[in-house]
N, C-alpha and C positions, 0 to 999 in steps of 0.2 A: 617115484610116486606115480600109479597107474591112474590113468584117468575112463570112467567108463565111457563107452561111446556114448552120445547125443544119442535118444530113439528118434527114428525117422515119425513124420507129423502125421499123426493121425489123417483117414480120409473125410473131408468135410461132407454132410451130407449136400447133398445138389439143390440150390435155391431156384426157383423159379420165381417169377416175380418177385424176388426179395424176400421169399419168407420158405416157409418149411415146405414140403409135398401135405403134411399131416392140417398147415396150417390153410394151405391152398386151397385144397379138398374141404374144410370144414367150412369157408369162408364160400364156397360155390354152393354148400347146400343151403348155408345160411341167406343168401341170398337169391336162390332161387323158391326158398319158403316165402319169403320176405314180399318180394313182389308177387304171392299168388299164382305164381306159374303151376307148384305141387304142391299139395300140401303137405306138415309135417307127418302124418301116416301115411299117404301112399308112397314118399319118396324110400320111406323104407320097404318099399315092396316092389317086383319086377314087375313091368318092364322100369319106373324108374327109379328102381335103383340098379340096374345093369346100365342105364346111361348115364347117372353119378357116376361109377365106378368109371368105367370107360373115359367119362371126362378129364377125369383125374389121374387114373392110371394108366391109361393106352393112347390116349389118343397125342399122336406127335407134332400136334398145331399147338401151340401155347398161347392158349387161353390166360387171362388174369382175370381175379375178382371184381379189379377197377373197371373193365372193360362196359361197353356200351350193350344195351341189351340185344341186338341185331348182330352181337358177335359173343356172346355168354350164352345170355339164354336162349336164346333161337340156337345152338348149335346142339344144345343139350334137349330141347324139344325136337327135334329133326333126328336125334339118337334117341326119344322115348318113342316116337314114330318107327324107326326101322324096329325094333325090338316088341313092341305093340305087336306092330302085322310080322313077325318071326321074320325078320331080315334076313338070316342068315341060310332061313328055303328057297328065297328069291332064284327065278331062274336069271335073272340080270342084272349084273352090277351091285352084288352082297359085297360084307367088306372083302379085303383081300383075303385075307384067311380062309374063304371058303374055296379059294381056288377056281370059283366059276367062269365064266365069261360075261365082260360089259360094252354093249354095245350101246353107243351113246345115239340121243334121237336127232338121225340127220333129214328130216320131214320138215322145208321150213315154214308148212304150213299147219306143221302143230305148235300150237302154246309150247310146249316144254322141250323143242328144239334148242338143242347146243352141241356145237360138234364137237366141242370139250367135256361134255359132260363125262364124270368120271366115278368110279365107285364109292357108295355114302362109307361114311365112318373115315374116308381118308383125310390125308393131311392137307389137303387143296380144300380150299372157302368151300361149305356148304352149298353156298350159290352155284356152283359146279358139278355137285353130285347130280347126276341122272337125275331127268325129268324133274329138275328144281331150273327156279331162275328169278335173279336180280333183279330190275334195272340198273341200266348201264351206268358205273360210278357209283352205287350203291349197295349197299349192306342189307337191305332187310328183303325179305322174300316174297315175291309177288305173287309163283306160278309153280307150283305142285302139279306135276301132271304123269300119273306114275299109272300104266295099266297090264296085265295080263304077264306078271311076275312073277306070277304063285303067291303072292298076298295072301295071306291067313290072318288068324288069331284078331285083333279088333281094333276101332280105331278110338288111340283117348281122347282127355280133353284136351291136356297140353296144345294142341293142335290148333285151337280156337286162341291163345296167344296171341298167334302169329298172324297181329290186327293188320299189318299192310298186304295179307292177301287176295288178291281180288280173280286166282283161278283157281277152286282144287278139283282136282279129278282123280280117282281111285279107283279104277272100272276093272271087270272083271276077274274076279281071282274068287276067296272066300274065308273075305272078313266077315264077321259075324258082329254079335253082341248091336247095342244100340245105339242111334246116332246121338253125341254128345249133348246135356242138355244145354251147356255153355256156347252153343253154336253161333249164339246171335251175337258174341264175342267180333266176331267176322264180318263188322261194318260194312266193311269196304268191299264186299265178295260179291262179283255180278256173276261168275259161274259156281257151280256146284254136282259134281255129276258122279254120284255112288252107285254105277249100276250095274247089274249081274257078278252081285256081291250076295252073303247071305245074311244081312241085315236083320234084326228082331225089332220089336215093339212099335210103340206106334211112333207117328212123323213128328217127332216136339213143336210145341209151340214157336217153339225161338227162333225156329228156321224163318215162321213170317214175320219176325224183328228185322230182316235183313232187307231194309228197304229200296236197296240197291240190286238187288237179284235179278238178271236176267234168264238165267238158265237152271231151273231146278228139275234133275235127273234121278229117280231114282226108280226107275224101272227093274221088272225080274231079281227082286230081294224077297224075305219072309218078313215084310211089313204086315201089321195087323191094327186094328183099331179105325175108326174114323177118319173124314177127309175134316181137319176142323177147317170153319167158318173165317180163323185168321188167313186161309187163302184170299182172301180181299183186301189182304193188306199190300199185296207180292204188285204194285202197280206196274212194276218198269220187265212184270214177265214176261217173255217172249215165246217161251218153251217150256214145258212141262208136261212131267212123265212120270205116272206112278201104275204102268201097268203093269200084269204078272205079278202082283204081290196076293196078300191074303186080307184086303182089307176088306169095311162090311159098314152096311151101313146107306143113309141115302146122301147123297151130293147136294152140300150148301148152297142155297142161292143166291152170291154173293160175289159175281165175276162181275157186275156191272161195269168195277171200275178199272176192269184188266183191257183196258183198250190197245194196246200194243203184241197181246196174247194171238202165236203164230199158230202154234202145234199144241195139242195136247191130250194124252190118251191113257183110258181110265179101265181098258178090257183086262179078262183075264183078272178079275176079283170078285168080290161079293156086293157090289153096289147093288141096291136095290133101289126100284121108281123107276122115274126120269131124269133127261136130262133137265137141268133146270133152265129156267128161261133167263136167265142172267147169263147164262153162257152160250145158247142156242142164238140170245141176240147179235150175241161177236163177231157171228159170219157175213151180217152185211157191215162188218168194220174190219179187223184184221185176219181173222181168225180161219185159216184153209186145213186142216186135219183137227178133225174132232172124232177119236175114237172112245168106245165104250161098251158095256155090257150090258148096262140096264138099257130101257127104251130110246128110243135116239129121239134127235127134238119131235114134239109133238107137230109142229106148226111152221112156218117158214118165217 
């Protein structure tokens, strides 16, 4: 009596966190709906749905659905960012696939100094990719400081998530489109610097939500629209720059309470008047650079 062989065992598929790729994948979108990070239409759309995909399919840090949000969804946000602004044109530090070169920022007088810093999309913490940064023993992201990469295409909202930020900087390249209206998301952000970028519309309200701002930059974009009146919210500003845009209009009078207000220059647009006398009084308190188009102070 022949006995047929035994088939050898089937291959099982590969579990990652204990459950299926199909199950994994579905549990990351469902909870990145969940908490308002995307919502259910644009996660089907790029850029994110090329950083779903990538989380799920490419990328070789294993992520679970149980995980903390400063290691889920901030890493799937930092991959709607590289794809946003066309990551993969970057002149530094794209993922590896593009074959470019990444030179990490050895300047340790910039914010986004790290002599580890390594290329986004890889398998090293977030915290590591080029011109990002931790603090030290910690997971969530403080310091975005990415400039002169070839940056295109726009920046989303996802971005405003990522509430323990308190530097972004995004300078020079050409991002377009308009600054997130969710920006005031970003409590905790005393910098802010988008500049010689190619920006649209006008400056959101939300920005002066941000009652913690010291440094708002956005110089040399195609800004348009009005300086609004919530600039008097911005008390802890130091610096500010909105020249070279295209904006129009006369200038609020309403710096009274900007006592800390160092720099700030308004040429190079369509201001029309004067300057107002809530900011012309600055200069016997902080205030050493006052630039402009319209009439400069009337009076001392």
């Amino acid at each position: 009596l022949s006995i047929p062989p035994t088939p050898p065992p089937s291959n099982s598929p590969t579990l990652l966190c204990n459950i299926s790729a199909a199950e994994r994948c579905e549990s990351f979108k469902d909870r990145i709906i969940s908490t308002g990070v995307t919502s259910e239409n644009d996660i089907e759309t790029s850029p994110q749905s090329d950083a779903l995909d990538w989380l799920c399919n490419l990328d070789t840090r294993v992520i679970c659905p149980d995980d903390e949000f400063c290691m889920l969804e901030q890493r799937y946000i930092m991959a709607v960012v590289y794809f946003a602004t066309q990551g993969n044109l970057w002149t530094n530090c794209a993922q590896d696939s593009t074959g470019g070169s990444c030179d990490p920022i050895l300047d340790k007088l910039q914010p986004g100094y790290n002599p580890n810093g390594s290329r986004w999309l890889g398998e090293i913490n977030e915290c590591n990719w080029f011109g990002v940064r931790c603090p030290t023993n910690a997971q969530c992201i403080q310091i975005i400081d990415i400039e002169s990469i070839n940056q295109t295409g726009f920046i989303p909202s996802e971005i405003s998530k990522l509430t323990e930020l308190r530097y972004l900087a995004l300078e020079n390249g050409g991002i377009g489109g308009s600054i997130p209206d969710n920006i005031d998301e970003l409590q905790k952000l005393l910098f802010l610097d988008i500049d010689a970028q190619q920006l649209t519309g006008s400056i959101p309200d939300a920005i002066f939500d941000i009652q913690k701002l010291q440094t708002l930059d956005l110089n040399s974009n195609q800004l348009t629209g009005t300086l609004s009146a919530s600039i008097g919210n911005l008390t802890n500003l130091k610096f500010f720059q909105v020249d070279n845009n295209k904006m129009s209009g006369t200038m609020p009078d309403v710096f009274n309470g900007l006592l800390v207000l160092e720099e700030s220059t308004f040429e190079d647009n369509g201001f029309t008047g004067v300057m107002p006398p809530s900011i012309c009084g600055l200069r016997s308190e902080s205030l050493t650079l006052l630039q402009g188009d319209c009439d400069q102070c009337r009076s001392a």
